[in-house]
C-alpha positions in Angstrom: -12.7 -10.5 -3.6 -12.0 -8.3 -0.3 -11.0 -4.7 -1.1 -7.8 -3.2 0.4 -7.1 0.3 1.2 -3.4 2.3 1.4 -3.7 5.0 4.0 -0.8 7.6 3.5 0.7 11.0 3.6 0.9 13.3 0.0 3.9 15.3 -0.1 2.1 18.1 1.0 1.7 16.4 4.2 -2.4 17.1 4.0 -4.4 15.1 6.4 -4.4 11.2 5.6 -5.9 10.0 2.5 -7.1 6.9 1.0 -6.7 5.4 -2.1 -9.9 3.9 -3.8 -10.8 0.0 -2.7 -8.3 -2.1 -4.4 -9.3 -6.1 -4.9 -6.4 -7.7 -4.0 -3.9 -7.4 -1.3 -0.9 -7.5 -4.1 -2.1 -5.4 -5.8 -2.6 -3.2 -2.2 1.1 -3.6 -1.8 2.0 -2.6 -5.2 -0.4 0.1 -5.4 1.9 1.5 -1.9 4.8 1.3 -3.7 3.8 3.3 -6.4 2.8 5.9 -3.7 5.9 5.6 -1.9 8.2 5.8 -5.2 6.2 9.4 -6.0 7.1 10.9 -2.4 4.1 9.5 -0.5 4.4 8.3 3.4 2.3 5.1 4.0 0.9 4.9 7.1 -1.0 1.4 6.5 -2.8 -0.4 4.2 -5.8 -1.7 5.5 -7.7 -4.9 4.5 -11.0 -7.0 5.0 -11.6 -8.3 8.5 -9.7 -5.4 10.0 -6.6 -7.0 8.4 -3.5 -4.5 8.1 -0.5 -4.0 7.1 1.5 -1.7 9.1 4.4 0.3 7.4 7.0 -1.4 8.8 5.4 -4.1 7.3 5.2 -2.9 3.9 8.7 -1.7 4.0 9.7 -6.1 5.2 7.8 -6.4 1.8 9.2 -3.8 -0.7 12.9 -5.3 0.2 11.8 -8.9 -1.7 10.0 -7.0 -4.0 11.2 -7.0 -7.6 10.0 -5.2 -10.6 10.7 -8.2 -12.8 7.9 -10.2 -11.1 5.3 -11.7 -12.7 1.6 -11.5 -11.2 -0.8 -13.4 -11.7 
């Protein structure tokens, strides 16, 4: 699997940080929310290939998004 990386602001506001490689783009996207729900700016998540997601991006994602989803 390619690895996926959320690129984002704390609350402190220190300088960018990354999360650990995640496997799968979902699970990216899901790891960003999380983030984002604690106080977190995303900046980007970046994927395989130079593949990314910008923020405005993410946010065109989180408004489909629904906790009751099942993943597979």
């Amino acid at each position: 699997m390619s690895n996926w990386v959320v690129v984002y602001f704390s609350l402190a506001r220190q300088p960018e940080q990354r999360s650990p490689a995640i496997e799968a783009k979902l699970n990216a996207l899901i790891h960003a929310r999380a983030l984002q729900r604690q106080g977190s700016e995303i900046i980007r998540i970046e994927g395989p290939g130079g593949l990314n997601i910008s923020a405005d991006e993410f946010f065109d994602w989180l408004k489909g998004y629904s906790d009751c989803q099942t993943f597979g």
